[in-house]
C-alpha positions in Angstrom: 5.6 30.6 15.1 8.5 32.2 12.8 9.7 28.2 11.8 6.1 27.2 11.3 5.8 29.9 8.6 9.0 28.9 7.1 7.9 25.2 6.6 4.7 26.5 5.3 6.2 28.8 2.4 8.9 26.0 2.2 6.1 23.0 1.4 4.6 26.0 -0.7 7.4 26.1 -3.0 7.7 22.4 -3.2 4.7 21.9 -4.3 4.6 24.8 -6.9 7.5 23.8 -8.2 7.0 19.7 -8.4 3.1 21.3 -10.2 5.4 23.5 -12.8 7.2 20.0 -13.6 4.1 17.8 -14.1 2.8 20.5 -16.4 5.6 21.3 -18.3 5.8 16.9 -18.2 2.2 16.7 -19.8 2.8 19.1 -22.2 6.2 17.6 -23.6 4.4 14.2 -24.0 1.3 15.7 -25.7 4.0 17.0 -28.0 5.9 14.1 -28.4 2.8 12.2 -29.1 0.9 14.6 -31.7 1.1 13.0 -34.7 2.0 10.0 -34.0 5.9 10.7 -34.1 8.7 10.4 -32.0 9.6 13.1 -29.6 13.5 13.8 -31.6 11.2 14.0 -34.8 8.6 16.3 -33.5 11.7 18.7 -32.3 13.8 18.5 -35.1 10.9 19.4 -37.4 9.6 22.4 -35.6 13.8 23.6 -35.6 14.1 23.1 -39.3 11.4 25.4 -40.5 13.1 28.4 -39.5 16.0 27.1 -41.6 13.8 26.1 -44.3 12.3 29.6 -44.8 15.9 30.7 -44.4 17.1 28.6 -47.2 14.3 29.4 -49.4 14.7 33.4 -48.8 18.3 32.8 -49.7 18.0 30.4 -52.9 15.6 33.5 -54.0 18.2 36.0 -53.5 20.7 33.6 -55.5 18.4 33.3 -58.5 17.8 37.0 -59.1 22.0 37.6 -58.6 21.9 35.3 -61.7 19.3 37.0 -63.8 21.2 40.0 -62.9 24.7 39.2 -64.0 23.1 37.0 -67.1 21.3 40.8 -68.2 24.5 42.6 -67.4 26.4 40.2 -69.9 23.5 40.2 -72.3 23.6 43.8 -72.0 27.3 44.3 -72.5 27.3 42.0 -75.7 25.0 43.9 -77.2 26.7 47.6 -76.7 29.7 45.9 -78.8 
């Protein structure tokens, strides 16, 4: 009785898990194929916005460090 239990949560767990790959299987190729694109494409886009927001926020920050330092030279040209 105890071993027939066991097989049963043991086929269980085989099936649940072999179910978890075939979805997570369907929904990497629906990815992959979105578009039209390749799968290495797809990925590497969907990494590189972060980094592109990233870059943006920072070329922002470097553009007001030179309008401040090009008013602080204006500034001190002008008190002499």
């Amino acid at each position: 009785m105890e071993s027939n239990k066991a097989v049963i949560g043991a086929l269980l767990f085989i099936i649940l898990v072999i179910g978890a790959n075939f979805v997570m299987f369907a929904i990497a190729r629906g990815a992959a194929r979105s578009n039209q694109k390749g799968f290495l494409e797809t990925i590497s886009k969907s990494l590189n916005i972060s980094t592109q927001k990233k870059d943006n926020s920072m070329e922002e920050l470097r553009q007001k460090i030179e309008e401040l330092e090009k008013g602080k030279k204006e500034d001190a040209g002008e008190s002499k």
